[in-house]
C-alpha positions in Angstrom: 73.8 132.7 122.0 72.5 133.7 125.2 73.4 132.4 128.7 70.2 130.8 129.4 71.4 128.5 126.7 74.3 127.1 127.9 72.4 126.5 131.3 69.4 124.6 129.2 71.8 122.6 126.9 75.1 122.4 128.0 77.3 123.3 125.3 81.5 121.9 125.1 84.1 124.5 124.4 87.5 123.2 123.6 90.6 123.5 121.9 91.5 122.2 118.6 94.5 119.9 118.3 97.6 122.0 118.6 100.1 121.9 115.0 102.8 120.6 117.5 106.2 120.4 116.0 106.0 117.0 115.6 102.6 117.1 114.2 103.9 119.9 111.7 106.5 117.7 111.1 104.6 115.0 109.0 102.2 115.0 106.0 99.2 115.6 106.1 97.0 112.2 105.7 94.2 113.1 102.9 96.6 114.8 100.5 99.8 113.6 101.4 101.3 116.7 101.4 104.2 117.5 103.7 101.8 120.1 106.7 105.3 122.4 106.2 105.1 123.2 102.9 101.4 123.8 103.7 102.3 126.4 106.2 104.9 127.5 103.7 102.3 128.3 101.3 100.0 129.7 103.6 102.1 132.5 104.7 103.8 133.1 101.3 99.7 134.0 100.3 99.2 135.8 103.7 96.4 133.8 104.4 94.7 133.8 107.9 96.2 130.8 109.9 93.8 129.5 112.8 94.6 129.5 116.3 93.7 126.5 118.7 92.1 128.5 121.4 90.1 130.3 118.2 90.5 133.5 116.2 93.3 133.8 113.1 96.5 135.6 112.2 98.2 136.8 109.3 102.1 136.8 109.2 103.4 140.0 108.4 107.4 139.3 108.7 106.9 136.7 105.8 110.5 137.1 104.5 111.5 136.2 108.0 108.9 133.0 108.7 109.8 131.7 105.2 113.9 131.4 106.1 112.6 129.6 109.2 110.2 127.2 107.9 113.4 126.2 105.2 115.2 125.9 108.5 112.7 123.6 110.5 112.8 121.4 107.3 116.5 120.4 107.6 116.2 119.5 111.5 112.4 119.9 113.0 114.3 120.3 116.4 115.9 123.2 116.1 113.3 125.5 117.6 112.6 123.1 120.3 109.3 122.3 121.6 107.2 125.7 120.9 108.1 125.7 117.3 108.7 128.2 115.0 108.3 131.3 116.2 106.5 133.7 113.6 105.6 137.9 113.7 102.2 138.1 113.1 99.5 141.0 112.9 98.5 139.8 116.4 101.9 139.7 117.9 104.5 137.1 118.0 103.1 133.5 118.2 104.5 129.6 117.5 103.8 127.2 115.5 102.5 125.2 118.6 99.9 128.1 119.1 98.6 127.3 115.4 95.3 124.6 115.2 95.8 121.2 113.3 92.8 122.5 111.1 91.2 120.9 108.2 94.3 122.4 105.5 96.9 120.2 107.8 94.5 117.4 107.7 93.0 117.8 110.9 89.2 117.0 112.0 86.5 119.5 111.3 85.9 119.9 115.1 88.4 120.3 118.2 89.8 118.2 120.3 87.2 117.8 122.7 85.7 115.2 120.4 89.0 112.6 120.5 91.2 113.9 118.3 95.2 113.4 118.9 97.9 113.5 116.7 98.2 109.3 115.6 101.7 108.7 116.1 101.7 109.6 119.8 98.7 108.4 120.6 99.8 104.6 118.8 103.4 105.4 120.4 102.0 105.8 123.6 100.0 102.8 123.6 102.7 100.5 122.5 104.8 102.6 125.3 101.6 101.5 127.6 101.5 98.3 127.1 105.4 97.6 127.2 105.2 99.0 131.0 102.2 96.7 132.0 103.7 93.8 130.8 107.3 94.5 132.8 105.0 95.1 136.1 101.9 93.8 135.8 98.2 94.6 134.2 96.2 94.7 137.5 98.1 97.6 138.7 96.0 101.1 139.0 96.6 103.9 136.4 98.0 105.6 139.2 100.7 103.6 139.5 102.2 104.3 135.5 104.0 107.3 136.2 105.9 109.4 133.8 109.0 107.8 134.9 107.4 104.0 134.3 106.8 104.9 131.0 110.0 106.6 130.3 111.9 103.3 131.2 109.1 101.4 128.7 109.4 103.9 125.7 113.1 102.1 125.9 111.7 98.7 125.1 109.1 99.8 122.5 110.0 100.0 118.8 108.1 103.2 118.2 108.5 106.3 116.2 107.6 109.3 118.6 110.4 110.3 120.8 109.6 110.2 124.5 109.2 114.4 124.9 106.3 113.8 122.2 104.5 111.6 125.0 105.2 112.5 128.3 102.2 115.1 128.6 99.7 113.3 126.7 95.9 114.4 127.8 94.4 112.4 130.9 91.9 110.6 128.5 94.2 109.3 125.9 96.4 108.6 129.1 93.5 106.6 130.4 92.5 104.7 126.7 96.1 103.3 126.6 95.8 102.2 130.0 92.5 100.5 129.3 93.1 99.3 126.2 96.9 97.6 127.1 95.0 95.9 130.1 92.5 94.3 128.0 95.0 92.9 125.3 97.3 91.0 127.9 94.7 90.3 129.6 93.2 88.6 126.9 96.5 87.3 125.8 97.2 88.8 122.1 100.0 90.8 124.2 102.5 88.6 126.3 106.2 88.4 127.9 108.6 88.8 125.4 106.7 90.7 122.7 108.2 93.9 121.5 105.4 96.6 120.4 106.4 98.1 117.1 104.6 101.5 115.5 106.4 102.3 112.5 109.7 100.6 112.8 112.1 98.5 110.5 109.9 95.1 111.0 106.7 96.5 110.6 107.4 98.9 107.5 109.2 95.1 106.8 105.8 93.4 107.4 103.6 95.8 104.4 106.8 95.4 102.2 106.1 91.7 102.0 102.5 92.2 101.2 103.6 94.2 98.6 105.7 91.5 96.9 103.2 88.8 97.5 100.7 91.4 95.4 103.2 92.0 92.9 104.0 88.1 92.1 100.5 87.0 91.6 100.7 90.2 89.1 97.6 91.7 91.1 97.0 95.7 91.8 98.4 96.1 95.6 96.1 96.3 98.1 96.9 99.3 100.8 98.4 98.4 103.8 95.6 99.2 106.2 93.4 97.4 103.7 95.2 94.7 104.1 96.1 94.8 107.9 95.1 97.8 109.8 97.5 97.1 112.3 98.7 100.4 114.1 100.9 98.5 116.2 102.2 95.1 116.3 103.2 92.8 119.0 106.2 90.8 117.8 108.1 87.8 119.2 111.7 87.6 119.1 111.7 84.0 117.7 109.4 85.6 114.6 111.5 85.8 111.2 110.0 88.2 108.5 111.8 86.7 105.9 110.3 83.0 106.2 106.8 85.0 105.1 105.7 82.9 101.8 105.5 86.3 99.6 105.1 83.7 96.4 101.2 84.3 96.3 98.8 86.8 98.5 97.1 83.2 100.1 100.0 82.4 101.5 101.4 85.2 102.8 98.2 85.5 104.8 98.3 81.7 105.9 101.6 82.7 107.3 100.4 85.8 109.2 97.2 83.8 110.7 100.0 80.9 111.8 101.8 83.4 113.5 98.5 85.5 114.4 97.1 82.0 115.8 100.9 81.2 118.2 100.7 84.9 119.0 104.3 85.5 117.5 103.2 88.4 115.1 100.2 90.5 116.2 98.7 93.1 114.4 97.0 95.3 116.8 94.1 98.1 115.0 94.0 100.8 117.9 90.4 103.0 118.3 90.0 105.3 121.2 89.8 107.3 123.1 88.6 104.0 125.5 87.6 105.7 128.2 85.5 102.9 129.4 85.0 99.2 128.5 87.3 98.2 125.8 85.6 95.7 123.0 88.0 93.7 121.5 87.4 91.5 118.0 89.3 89.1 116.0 89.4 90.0 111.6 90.1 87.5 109.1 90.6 84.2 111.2 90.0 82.0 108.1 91.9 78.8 108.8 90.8 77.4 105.8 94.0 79.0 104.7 96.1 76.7 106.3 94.5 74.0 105.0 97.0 71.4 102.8 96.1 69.3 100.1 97.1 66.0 99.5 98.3 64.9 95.5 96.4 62.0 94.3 96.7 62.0 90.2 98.0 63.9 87.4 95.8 62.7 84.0 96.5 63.3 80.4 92.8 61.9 79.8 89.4 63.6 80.2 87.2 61.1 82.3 85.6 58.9 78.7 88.3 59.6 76.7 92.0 59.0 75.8 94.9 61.0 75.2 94.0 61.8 71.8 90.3 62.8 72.2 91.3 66.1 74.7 94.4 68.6 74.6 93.8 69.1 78.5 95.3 67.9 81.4 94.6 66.9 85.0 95.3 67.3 88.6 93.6 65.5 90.9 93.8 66.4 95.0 92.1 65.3 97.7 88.8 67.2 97.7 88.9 68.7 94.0 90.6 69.2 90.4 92.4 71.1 88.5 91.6 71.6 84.7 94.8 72.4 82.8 94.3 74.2 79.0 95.5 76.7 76.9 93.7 79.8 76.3 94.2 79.6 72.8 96.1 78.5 69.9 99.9 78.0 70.3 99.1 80.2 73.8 100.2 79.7 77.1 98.8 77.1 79.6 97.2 77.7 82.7 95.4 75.5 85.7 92.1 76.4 87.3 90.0 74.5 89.8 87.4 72.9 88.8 83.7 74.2 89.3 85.1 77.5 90.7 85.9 81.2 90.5 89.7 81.4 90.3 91.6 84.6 90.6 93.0 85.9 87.8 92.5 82.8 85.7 94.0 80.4 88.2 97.5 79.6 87.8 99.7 80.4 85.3 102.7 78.6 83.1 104.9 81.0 84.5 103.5 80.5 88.1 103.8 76.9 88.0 107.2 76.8 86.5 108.1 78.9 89.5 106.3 76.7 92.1 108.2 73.8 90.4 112.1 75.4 90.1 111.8 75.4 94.3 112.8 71.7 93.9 115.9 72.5 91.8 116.0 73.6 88.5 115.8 71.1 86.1 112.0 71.2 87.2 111.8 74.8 85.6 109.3 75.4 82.5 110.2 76.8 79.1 108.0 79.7 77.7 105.1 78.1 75.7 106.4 80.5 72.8 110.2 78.8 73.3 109.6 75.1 73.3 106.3 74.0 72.7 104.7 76.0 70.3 108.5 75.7 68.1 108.2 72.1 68.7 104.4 71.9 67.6 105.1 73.8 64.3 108.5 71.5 63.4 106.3 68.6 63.7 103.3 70.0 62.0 105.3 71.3 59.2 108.0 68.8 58.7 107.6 65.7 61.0 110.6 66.5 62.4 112.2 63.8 63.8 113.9 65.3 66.8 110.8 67.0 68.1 108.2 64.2 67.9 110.9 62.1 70.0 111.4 64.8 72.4 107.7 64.9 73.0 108.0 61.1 72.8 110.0 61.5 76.4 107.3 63.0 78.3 104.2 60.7 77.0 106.1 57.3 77.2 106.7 58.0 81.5 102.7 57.3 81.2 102.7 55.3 78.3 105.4 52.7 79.2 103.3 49.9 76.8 103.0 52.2 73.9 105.6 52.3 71.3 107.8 55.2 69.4 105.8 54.5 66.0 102.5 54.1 67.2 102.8 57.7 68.6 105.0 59.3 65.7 102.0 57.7 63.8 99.3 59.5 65.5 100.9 62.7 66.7 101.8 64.0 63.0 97.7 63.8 62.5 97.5 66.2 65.0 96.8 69.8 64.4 99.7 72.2 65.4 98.0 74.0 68.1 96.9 70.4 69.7 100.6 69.5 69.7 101.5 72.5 71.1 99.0 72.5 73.9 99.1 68.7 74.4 103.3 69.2 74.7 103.1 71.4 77.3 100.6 69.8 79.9 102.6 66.3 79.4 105.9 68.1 80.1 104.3 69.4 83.5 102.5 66.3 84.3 106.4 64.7 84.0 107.8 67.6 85.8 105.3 67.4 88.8 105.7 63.7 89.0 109.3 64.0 89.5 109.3 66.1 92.3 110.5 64.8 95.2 107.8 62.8 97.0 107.9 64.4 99.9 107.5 67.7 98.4 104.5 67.0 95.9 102.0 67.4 98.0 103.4 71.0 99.5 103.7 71.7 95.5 99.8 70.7 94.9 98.9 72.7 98.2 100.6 75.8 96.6 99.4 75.6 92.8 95.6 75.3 95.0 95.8 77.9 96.9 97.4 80.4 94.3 94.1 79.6 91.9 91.5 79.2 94.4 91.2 82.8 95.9 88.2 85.1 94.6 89.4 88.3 96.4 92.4 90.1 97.4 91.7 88.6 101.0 92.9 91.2 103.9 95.2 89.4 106.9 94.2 88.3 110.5 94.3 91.3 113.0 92.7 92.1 116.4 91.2 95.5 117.1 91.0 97.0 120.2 88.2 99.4 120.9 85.3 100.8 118.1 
């Protein structure tokens, strides 16, 4: 390439982004593999290893580098902030002199087109926006100096250690700055927040998610599928452990409630901002928060009796649940009515957990314990003690009908009907003993476990594009 070139279209020559110790220290974000044992690996094959300001060496000492590396894995301080030193064929060099290129998991391109390692650049944004809140969001970038931000990096909940921030690059310096006034200006960051990147209560945050995917019995979603939140902005009257992990809806209604009274924020960070900073809102569905109010539970199919239909009923305000087995002598499960329900709707299982909340003489026998044994001793013997067990649950809605009338019809009945039929009267009882003051939160809960379609995501703002 010529000169004339440059001076016709102007062409940017940068470094690439520096394999830091604290950089080398983590994995590397594709493969997942730890960036030491890449360089371990690297030099055990004498391969080339790029340089950020361009060219490659080869380590020739590899004996020597190899004992090192083992030694950077047990403390990544040891060698201090130029890393490990290695003997290569182009003299002696560190670590820190080595690119973050495309084996570590680093861009294809250098650092002049935004690149930064991601936990100083998060750290150093929650640091940010800790110092602007202690003095102020109108102040000039000017006025956040090194020793400002020192004092905040002791109020934020981050992961990077304050030598890992102090000499971040002028734009990234700038993006925080931008991006920190925007958010308290807008409000989703206020007095009394703490920003967390990384620490106990966020990791605590996913971990939640995680059991809310693993009691509805659904494939987890990843955590920045779920919430991309690089940082979050956390009140000191928020409690992680009053997050309704029962079912994937609820967990989210909880996070939009707290989303919504700007208790728990989850904060997705793009940048480099050097410039105006657009900010959007994800996931603000309050339909999510919507209760439901108990109105019926029916043992009869609208035109018929309790004889004519092994289902069952729940009727709320604005819909209905249709409750039937899948098949014969199966289990029983609830699904709205006229709609798509996740996974089925709501299991036996699911309900029976909904309904032990309220103490447990509520909970639910296994179909294959109670009501399918109960349904075959009546089928194949009348037995006496069964058919008056079951004679429990119907008379509560029968009051006028008597013992023999039912014995009399019920041993007509094929097994798999009594089976089925047993079941849906015993939760109909069940749910209509609940407390009253409790039913409806019971109804809202078996609702909003069936009524999802997807593995819905949770509320988060992000901060730049």
């Amino acid at each position: 390439m010529n000169f004339k070139s440059f001076i016709n279209k102007p062409q940017v020559i940068s470094e690439g982004t520096k394999l830091t110790p604290s950089v080398l220290d983590e994995k590397n974000s594709k493969s997942g593999e730890a960036r030491i044992d890449i360089l371990r690996d690297l030099v055990r094959g004498s391969k080339p290893l790029e340089l950020a300001k361009g060219g490659t060496v080869v380590v020739v000492n590899i004996k020597d580098a190899l004992e090192k590396i083992k030694l950077f894995k047990k403390n990544s301080l040891h060698f201090g902030r130029g890393g490990i030193p290695l003997e290569t064929n182009g003299g002696t060099i560190y670590t820190n002199d080595l690119k973050k290129s495309k084996v570590f998991g680093g861009e294809s391109g250098g650092a002049g087109g935004g690149s930064l390692n991601t936990k100083i650049y998060e750290s150093h944004n929650a640091v940010f926006l800790h110092a602007m809140l202690e003095h102020g969001h109108k102040q000039p970038l000017e006025f956040f100096t090194n020793d400002i931000l020192k004092n905040a990096h002791k109020l934020a909940d981050v992961d990077a250690k304050w030598n890992e921030l102090e000499n971040i690059p002028d734009e990234w310096m700038l993006s925080s700055y931008n991006i920190s006034q925007e958010l308290i200006k807008l409000g989703y960051v206020k007095k009394g927040h703490v920003i967390h990147r990384n620490s106990k209560i966020m990791n605590g945050i996913y971990q939640k998610k995680n059991e809310a995917f693993a009691n509805m019995n659904l494939k987890k979603l990843k955590d920045d599928k779920w919430n991309p939140g690089d940082v979050w902005a956390v009140d000191k009257s928020f409690d992680i452990n009053s997050l309704n992990t029962a079912t994937v809806d609820g967990l989210n209604a909880d996070i939009l409630e707290n989303y919504l009274n700007r208790s728990c924020v989850g904060i997705s960070l793009k940048g480099p901002m050097i410039k105006s900073v657009p900010i959007k809102e994800y996931n603000i569905d309050k339909s999510l928060l919507k209760t439901y109010r108990f109105k019926d539970f029916r043992l009869e199919s609208k035109g018929g009796n309790f004889w004519s239909s092994k289902m069952g009923h729940i009727d709320y305000d604005g819909g209905e649940m249709s409750i039937k087995d899948g098949k014969h002598f199966g289990s029983v499960k609830a699904e709205i009515k006229g709609k798509k329900a996740r996974g089925g709707g709501i299991g036996w299982s699911e309900m029976s957990g909904y309904l032990e909340r309220y103490g447990k003489k509520y909970k639910l026998q296994p179909i294959s314990k109670q009501a399918k044994k109960i349904a075959k001793a009546i089928e194949r013997k009348q037995d006496e003690k069964s058919i008056k067990e079951f004679y429990k649950y119907y008379n509560y809605f029968y009051k006028n009908d008597s013992y023999d009338d039912f014995k009399a019809k019920l041993i007509t009945m094929p097994g798999h009907w009594i089976s089925a039929k047993f079941a849906i009267t015993q939760l109909g009882y069940n749910i209509n003993h609940v407390p009253r003051s409790k039913i409806n939160e019971l109804v809202t809960n078996f609702v909003n476990y069936a009524g999802s379609s997807t593995a819905e995501s949770s509320a988060y703002v992000k901060a730049g594009k």
